[in-house]
Structure formats: C-alpha cells, structure tokens
N, C-alpha and C positions, 0 to 999 in steps of 0.2 A: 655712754661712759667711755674711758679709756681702755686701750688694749693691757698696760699694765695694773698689775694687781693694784685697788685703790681698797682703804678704807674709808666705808660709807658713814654718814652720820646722820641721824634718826631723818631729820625732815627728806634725806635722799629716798630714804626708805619708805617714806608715806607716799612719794613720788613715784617711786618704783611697782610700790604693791601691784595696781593690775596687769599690768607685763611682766612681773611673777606669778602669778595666779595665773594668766592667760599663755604662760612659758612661752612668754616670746622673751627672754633677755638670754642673752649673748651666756655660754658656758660661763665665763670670766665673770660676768655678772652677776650670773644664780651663786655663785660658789662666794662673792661680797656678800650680796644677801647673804646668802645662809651664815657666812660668818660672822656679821654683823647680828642678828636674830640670835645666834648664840649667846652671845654676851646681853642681850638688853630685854628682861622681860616685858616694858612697858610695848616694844616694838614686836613682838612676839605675841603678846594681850592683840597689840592691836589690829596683827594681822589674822586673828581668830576671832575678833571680831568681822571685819570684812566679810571673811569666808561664812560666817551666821547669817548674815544681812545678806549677801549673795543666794545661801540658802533656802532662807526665808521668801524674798522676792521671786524666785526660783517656783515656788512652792504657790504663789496665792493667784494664778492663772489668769486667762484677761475677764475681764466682766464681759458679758453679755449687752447686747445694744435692748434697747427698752423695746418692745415687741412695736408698737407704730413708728422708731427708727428703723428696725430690722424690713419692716412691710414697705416703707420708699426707698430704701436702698436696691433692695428686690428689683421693685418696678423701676429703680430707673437704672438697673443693671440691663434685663429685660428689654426697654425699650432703646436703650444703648446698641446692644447686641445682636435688634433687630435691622438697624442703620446701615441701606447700603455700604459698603465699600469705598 
C-alpha cells in the first residue's frame, strides 16, 4: 500500500486479513485497517470469522500415519540412516 494515509475498501480488506492477523502490515496500514473495520461490520464479521477458522484448524492436530505406514517409514528411515556416507 501507499505511504499516505489511503481509505481502504472491503475487498482490500479481505486481501489484507492475513498480514493483519500475522502483523506483518506497515503502522500506516494497521491503523487503514482498523479504520476501515470501524465503519463496516460485514468486514469486522468477517475477520472473526478467519480468526475462528484459524482457531479451529489450530486446534484439530495432525492425524497419525495408519500403523503399517508408520512401521515402512521406520524401516526405511533406519535403513537410510545406516548408508555409508
């Protein structure tokens, strides 16, 4: 974005969310955001939604490999790691 102050407009903002959420956006930035967010609850909904989906994901950990995947990854770690040099 530009160094002077810009008003944003919703789709900037759907663009923007994860380098506001991940606060990588420029001071001048967050403070469009937030200004912006102020005025618009559809854009406000919807960055509490992200942040639930974020959480959620966040939350459901990896699965496990099926135990006769876990048992040849093993072995061919193992026999990997035996291999000269």
């Amino acid at each position: 974005m530009k160094d002077s102050p810009v008003e944003l407009v919703c789709r900037e903002v759907v663009e923007l969310v994860n380098e506001y959420l991940g606060h990588a956006l420029s001071p001048e930035d967050h403070a469009a955001f937030d200004a912006h967010l102020a005025g618009c609850p559809p854009c406000t909904a919807y960055l509490e939604q992200m942040k639930t989906v974020i959480a959620m994901a966040g939350s459901l950990g990896a699965p496990r490999p099926a135990p006769e995947v876990e048992g040849e990854l093993m072995d061919l770690f193992r026999r990997w790691s035996k291999k000269p040099s």
